[in-house]
N, C-alpha and C positions, 0 to 999 in steps of 0.2 A: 757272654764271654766269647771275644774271640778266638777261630778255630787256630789250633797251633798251626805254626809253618811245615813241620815234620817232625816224623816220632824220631827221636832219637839216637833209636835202634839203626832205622835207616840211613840219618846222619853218620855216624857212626862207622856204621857199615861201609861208605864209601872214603871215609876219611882213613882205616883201614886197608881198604886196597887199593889207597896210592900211596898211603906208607909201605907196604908190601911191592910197590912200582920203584918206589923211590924218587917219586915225585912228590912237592908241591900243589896245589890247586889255589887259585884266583877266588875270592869271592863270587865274582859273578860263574864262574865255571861249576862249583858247587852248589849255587841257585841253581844253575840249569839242569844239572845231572837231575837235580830236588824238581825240576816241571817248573821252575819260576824265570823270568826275566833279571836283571839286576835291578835293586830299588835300593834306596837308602833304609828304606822302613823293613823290607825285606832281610837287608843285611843285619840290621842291629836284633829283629825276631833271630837270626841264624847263631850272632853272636849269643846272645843267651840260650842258644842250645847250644853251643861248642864248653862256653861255661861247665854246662851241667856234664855234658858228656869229657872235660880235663878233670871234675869233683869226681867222679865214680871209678877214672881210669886210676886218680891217685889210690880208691880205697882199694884198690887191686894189685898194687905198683905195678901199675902199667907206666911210660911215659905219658904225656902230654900231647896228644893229638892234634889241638886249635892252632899250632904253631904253623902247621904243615898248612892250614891257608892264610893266604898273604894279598895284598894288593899285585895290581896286575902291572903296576908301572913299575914299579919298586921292587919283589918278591919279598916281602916284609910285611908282615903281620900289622894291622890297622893300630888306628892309638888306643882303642879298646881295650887289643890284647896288653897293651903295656900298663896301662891305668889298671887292669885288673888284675895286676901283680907281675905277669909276666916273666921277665929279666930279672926284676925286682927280689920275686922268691928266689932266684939263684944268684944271687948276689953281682946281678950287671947293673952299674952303675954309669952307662955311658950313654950316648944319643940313640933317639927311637929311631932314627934314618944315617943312612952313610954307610960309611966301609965298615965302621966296628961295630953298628950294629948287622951288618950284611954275615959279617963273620960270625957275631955270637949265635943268630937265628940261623945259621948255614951246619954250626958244632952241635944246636937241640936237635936239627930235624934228622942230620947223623945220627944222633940215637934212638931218635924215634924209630928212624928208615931200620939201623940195624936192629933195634928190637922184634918188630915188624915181621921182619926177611928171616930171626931165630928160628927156631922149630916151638917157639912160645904157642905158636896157631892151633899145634895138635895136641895141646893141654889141653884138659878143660878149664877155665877162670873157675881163680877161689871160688870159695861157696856153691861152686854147679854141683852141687849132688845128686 
């Protein structure tokens, strides 16, 4: 079995304090924080940990995290994130690229960012007992 790309925790972790920046991250710039290059084979290992780590934030109702990285040309989430429900779960209906999709992913990472930036940080997450 291949060794994974990163625990999740650590993904996570960083995908967190750029939401708390209120920035976005690039693919390859979240490789790199992670010790990697950018690679194709690389990025799709990443996207199935961004996956896992949007399933775990929903069972917390946290926002959606994976939105916050995006391509580097565009600032728009790869076609991954869209095929993997994306927009879809919130009822966007319109092009993965352009102005309205610039706009709809510019309104999710506003909530993420302002979730983020809450004083949500000095809770502890459900179930931490």
């Amino acid at each position: 079995m291949a060794e994974p790309l990163a625990d999740p925790d650590e993904v996570r972790a960083h995908l967190v304090a750029a939401a708390r920046s209120g920035v976005a991250l690039s693919y390859g710039e979240l490789l790199e924080h992670l010790g990697y290059a950018f690679s194709r084979p690389k990025m799709r290992q990443l996207c199935a940990i961004l996956g896992e780590i949007d399933r775990v934030a929903a069972e917390r109702g946290e926002p959606e995290l994976a939105v916050l990285v995006v391509r580097r040309s565009d600032g728009l989430p790869g076609q991954g994130w869209w095929l993997a429900g994306g927009g879809r779960e919130r009822g966007y209906e319109g092009p993965w690229d352009g102005p309205e999709a610039a706009r709809f992913i510019a309104a999710m990472q506003a909530e993420t960012f302002a979730f983020w930036q809450s004083d949500y940080d000095t809770q502890a997450p459900p179930g931490a007992d």
